[in-house]
C-alpha positions in Angstrom: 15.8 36.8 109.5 16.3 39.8 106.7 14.9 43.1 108.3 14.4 46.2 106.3 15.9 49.3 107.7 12.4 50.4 108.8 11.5 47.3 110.5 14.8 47.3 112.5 14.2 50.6 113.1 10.5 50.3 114.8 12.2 47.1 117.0 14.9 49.7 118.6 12.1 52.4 118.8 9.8 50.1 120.5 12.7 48.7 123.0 14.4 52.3 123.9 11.7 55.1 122.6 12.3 57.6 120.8 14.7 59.7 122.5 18.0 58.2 123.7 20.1 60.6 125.8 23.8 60.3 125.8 26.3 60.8 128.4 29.5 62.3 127.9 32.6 59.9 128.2 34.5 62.5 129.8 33.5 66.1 131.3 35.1 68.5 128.9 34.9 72.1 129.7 34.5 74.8 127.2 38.0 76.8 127.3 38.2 79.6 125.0 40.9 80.2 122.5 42.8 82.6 124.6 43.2 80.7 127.7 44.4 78.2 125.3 47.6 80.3 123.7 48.0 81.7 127.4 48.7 77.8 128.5 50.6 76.8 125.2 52.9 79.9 126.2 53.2 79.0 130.0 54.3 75.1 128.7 56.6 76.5 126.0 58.1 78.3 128.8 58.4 75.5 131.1 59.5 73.5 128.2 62.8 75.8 127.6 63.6 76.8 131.0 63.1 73.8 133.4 63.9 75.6 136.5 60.0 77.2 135.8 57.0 74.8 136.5 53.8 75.8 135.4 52.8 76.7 138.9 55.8 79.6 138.6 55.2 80.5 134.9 51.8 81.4 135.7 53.0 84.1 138.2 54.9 85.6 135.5 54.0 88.7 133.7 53.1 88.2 129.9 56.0 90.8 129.6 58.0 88.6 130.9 56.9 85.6 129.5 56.9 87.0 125.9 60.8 88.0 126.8 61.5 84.4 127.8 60.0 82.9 124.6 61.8 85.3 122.7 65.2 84.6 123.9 64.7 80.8 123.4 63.7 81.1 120.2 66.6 83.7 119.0 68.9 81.3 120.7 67.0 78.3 118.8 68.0 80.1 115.6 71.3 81.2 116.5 72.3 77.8 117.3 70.3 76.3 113.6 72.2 79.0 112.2 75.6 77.6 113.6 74.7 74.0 112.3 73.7 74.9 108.7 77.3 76.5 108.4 79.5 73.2 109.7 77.5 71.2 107.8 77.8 73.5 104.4 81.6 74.7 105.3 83.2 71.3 104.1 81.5 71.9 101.2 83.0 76.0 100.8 85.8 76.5 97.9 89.1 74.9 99.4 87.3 74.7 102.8 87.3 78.5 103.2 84.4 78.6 105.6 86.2 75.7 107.8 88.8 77.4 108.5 86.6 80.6 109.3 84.6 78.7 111.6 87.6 77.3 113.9 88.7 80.7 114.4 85.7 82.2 115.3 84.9 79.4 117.7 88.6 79.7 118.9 87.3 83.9 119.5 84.8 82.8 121.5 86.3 80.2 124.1 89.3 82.7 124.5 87.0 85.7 125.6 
């Protein structure tokens, strides 16, 4: 049994009508763009300083929350920093920057 697309076409149209209404598989709610950075902040929060669920981030001031975020990723960099030069000092002239780093590492745990 061969059908053209019109004759296939005129068998569903005859069995369901012409309008078929569709139901959503899930309820989605329209959420605008802010309210989605102001959660994506909240969870970034939550995500660098466990102590925080999302229940207490929210009653934080977007001062605050900016300040958080802020430290975390300066701290982020600081410590990507710190790993770029052990993993390049081997490779300094004599193993200059080896050296250098020891000492500055020995700095910090004395003070």
């Amino acid at each position: 049994m061969n059908e053209s697309f019109d004759e296939a076409s005129a068998r569903v149209r005859a069995i369901f009508g012409n309008e078929v209404s569709v139901k959503p598989v899930r309820e989605q709610t329209a959420s605008s763009d802010s309210e989605n950075e102001e959660v994506d902040l909240l969870t970034r929060v939550c995500y660098f300083y466990p102590q925080y669920t999302l229940e207490d981030a929210e009653q934080l001031a977007s001062t605050q929350v900016e300040a958080l975020l802020w430290q975390a990723e300066k701290q982020r960099a600081t410590e990507m920093y710190h790993m770029t030069l052990i993993a390049a000092a081997p490779y300094s002239k004599k193993g200059k920057m080896v050296k250098e780093l020891l000492k500055k590492y020995e700095e910090i745990i004395k003070s």
